[in-house]
N, C-alpha and C positions, 0 to 999 in steps of 0.2 A: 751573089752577095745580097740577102738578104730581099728574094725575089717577093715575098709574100709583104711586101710593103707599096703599096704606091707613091710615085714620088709626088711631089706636090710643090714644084717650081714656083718661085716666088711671081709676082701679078707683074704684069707687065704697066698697070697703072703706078703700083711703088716705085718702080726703079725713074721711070719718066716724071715724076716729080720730084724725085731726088737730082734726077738728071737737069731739068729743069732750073731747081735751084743752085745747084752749083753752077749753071749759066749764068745765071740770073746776077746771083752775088761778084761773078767774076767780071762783068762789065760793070756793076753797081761801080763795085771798086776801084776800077779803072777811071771812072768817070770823075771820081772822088779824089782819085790820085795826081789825073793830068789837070783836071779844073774845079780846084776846091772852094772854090769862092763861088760857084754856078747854083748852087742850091742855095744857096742863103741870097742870091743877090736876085732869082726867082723867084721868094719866099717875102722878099726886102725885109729881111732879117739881116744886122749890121754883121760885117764879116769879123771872123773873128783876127785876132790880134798878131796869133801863130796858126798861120795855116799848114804847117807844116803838121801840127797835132791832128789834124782835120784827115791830113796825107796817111797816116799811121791807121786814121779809123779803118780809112778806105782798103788800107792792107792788109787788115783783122778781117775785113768782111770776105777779102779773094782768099785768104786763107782756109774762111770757113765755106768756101765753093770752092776749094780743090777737096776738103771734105765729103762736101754731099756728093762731088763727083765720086771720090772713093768709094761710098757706102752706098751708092747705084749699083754698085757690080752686085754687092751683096749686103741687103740692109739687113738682116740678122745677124751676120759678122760685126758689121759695123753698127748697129743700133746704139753704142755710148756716141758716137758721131752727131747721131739722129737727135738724141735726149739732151745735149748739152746745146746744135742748132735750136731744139723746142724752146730750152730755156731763157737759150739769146732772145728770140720771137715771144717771149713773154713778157723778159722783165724790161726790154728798148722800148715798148707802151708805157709801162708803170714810169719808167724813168720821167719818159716826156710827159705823162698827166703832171709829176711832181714840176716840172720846169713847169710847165704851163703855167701851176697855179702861183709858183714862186712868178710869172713873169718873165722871164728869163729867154723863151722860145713864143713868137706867135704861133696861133692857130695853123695857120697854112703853113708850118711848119714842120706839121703832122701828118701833112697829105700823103707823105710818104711811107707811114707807118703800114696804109693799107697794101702797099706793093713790099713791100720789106717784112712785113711781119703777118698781119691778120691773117692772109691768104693762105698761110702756110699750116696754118693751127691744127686746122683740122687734117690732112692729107701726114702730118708726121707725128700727130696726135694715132692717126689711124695704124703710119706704119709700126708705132713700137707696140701697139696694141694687140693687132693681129700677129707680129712678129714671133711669138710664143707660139702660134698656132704652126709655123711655114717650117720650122725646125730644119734648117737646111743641112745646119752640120751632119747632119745623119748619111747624108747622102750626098756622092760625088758631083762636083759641077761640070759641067760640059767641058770645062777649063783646066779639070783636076793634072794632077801630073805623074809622072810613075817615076818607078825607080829599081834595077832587078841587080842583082848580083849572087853568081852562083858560086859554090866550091864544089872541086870531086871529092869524095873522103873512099878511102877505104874500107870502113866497115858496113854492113849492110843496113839498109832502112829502116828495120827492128832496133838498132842501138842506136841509133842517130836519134831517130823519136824517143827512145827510152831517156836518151840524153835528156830531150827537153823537158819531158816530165820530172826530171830530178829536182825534187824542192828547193837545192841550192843552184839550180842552173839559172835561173834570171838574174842571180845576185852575180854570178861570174861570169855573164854575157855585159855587166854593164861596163863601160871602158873607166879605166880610174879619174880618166881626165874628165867626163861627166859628174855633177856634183849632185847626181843621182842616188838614190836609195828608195828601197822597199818598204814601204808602211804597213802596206796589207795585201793579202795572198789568200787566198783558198786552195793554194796550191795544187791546182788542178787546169786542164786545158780545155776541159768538157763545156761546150755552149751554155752561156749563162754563168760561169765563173768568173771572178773579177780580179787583177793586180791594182795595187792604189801606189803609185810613185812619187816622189817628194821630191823635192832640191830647187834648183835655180836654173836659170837659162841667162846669161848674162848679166847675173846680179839679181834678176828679178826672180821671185818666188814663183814656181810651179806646183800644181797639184794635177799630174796625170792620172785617168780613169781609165783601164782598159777594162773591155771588157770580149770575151773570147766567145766566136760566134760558126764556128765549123770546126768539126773532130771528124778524120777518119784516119785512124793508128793504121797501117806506119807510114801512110803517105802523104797528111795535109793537115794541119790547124791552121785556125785566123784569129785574131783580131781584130777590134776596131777602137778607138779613142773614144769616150764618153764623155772625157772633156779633158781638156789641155791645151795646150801651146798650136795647134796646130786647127786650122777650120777645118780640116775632113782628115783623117788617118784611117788606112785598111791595108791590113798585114798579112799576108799570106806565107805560109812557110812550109813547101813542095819539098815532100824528101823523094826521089823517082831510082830506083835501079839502074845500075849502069851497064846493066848485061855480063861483069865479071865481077860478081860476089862483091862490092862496091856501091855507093850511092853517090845520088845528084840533091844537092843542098841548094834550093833557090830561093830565097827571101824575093818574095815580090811586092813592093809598095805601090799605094796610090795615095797618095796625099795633097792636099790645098794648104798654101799660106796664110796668113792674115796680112788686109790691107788690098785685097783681091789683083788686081791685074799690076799696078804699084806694087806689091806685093814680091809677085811673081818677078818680076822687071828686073826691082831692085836689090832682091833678096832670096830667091832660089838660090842664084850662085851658092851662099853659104850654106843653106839648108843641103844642097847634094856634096859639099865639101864635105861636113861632117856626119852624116849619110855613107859615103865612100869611106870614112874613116871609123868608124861606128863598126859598120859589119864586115870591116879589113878584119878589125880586132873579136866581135864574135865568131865569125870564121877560122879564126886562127886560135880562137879558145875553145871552142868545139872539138877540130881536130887534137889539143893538147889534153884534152879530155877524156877522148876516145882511146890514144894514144898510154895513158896510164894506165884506164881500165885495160885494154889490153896486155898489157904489161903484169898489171898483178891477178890477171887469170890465167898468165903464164909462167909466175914463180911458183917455184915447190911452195908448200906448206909453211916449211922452216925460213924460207928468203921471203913470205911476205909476214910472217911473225918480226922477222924481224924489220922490215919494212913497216908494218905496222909501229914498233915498237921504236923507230927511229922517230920517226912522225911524232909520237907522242910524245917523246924527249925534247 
């Protein structure tokens, strides 16, 4: 898969600041939440009124360290994580210069900025920077997960692949209950051709890119995702002999969630439910496929005129 590429694993310094920070924030938090009055009353800044508001900050900031935890596994998946932490660590200075000058917050109130904020500037300045460069989606993680499911068919490996090259076969591979469609097609399986898919994944808009990267008729093409719903997709699709004039249909996946090891945990389950249900139903329209064509290369002349001629009615 795609051996003429080097892989180029993310740095071990990115993930360890990310890491880092979502430690960081997670005790901040905690400290914020069990004794809210400890920073202001270090600072001898009057406490405030409702420390309960104080309680709420402190659980906005563990929120945003079970984040940077997330986006350690994988900061190119997760880099709107990274950019929205940046921004928090930008505008919590601007905030306090504005208290300051109103009064409102002493100086040594500020002390904290530098462990809260400055520190960070630069190290998640760096990762969304380089992050363009690391390109991870391309290539599987150590983590990635698979998924195989075979059928026997009956007809030989020549129509089975014939099948998949038929212009209208991805449009009848897709299940109806997916709220999928076809935008664009070169309608071709040859490496370097592209499908462009549309629809929605649970209400939310999708925009799949595939893009097809292994031909050898009549025993194998692949795929891979160039972008979608999914941080790594690679699709293989094995048509093998079955030693009696018959073939062996294997769909073999390998794919990554979003949201990295979280992700996986909480959310694979689904992903293989409808996976399992996905290529139940291509499976079973392949055969229904193969099934007619043989059919109408086995009526006379006159029965598929008239076959034909139903159809059109």
């Amino acid at each position: 898969m795609q051996a003429d590429r080097q892989l180029q694993p993310i740095p071990f310094w990115a993930k360890s600041w990310l890491f880092a920070a979502g430690i960081y924030n997670l005790l901040w938090g905690a400290v914020i939440i069990l004794a809210p009055q400890w920073l202001f009353e270090a600072t001898g800044t009057p406490p405030p009124l409702y420390p309960q508001c104080w309680q709420c900050v402190g659980m906005i900031v563990g929120v945003y360290g079970i984040g940077y935890l997330i986006a350690a596994a994988d900061p190119v998946t997760h880099w709107p994580i990274i950019l929205v932490g940046l921004l928090g660590k930008v505008f919590g200075p601007i905030g306090f210069l504005i208290a300051l000058r109103e009064g409102v917050f002493p100086l040594a109130f500020g002390a904290t900025i530098l462990t809260n904020d400055l520190i960070w500037w630069v190290p998640f300045a760096l990762i969304l920077w380089k992050s363009s460069e690391w390109k991870s989606t391309e290539w599987a993680s150590a983590d990635a997960l698979t998924y195989s499911k075979s059928v026997s068919l009956p007809d030989p490996p020549e129509a089975v692949f014939a099948f998949h090259e038929h212009p209208e076969a991805l449009k009848r591979l897709i299940p109806p209950w997916e709220a999928m469609s076809v935008f664009e097609t070169d309608n071709s399986l040859a490496p370097g051709s592209r499908v462009i898919l549309g629809g929605s994944v649970m209400g939310m808009p999708v925009r799949w890119v595939a893009e097809h990267t292994e031909y050898d008729p009549p025993h194998l093409f692949a795929d891979r995702q160039v972008s979608g719903p999914f941080v790594y997709w690679y699709h293989r699709h094995r048509i093998e002999p079955d030693g009696n004039g018959g073939s062996i249909l294997t769909d073999e996946i390998q794919y990554d969630v979003p949201f990295g090891r979280m992700g996986r945990l909480f959310g694979n389950w689904l992903v293989r439910r409808k996976l399992e249900a996905m290529f139940t139903y291509r499976h079973e329209q392949t055969q229904q496929f193969l099934r007619d064509e043989k059919q109408m290369r086995n009526c006379s002349p006159s029965e598929s005129a008239a076959t034909a001629s139903g159809k059109e009615g």
